[in-house]
C-alpha positions, 0 to 999 in steps of 0.5 A: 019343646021349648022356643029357640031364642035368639040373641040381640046381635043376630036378631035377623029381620024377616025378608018382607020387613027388609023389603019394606025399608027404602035403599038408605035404610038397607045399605045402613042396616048392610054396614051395620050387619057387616060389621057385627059379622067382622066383630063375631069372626074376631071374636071366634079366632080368639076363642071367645064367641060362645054360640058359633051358629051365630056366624052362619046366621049372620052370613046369611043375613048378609046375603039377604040385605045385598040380594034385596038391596040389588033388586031395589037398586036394578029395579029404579 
């Protein structure tokens, strides 16, 4: 069975490693992540984005980092 392979855009970071980075950090990686998800949705409405999963991924990234960023931001 071969390994699934994951692209460089939706490279998702593992919660654990997410939880180690300090508010700063996730708030930029949030933009980041939010902006590559605008960029992946244009590109489905214009018929060019090859692999659609990637926007359910990158969705799912999305909620990680706000849910994490919310614990870090209740918790101080």
């Amino acid at each position: 069975m071969a390994a699934k392979k994951k692209s460089d855009k939706t490279a998702c970071l593992p919660a654990g490693e997410l939880r180690a980075l300090n508010v700063d950090d996730l708030r930029s990686k949030l933009a980041d992540q939010r902006r590559e998800l605008m960029d992946a949705r244009l590109k489905h409405a214009v018929a060019q984005l090859e692999k659609t999963s990637d926007l359910k991924v990158m969705r799912k990234q999305v909620a990680r980092i706000e849910t994490i960023l919310n614990e870090k931001e209740q918790r101080a």
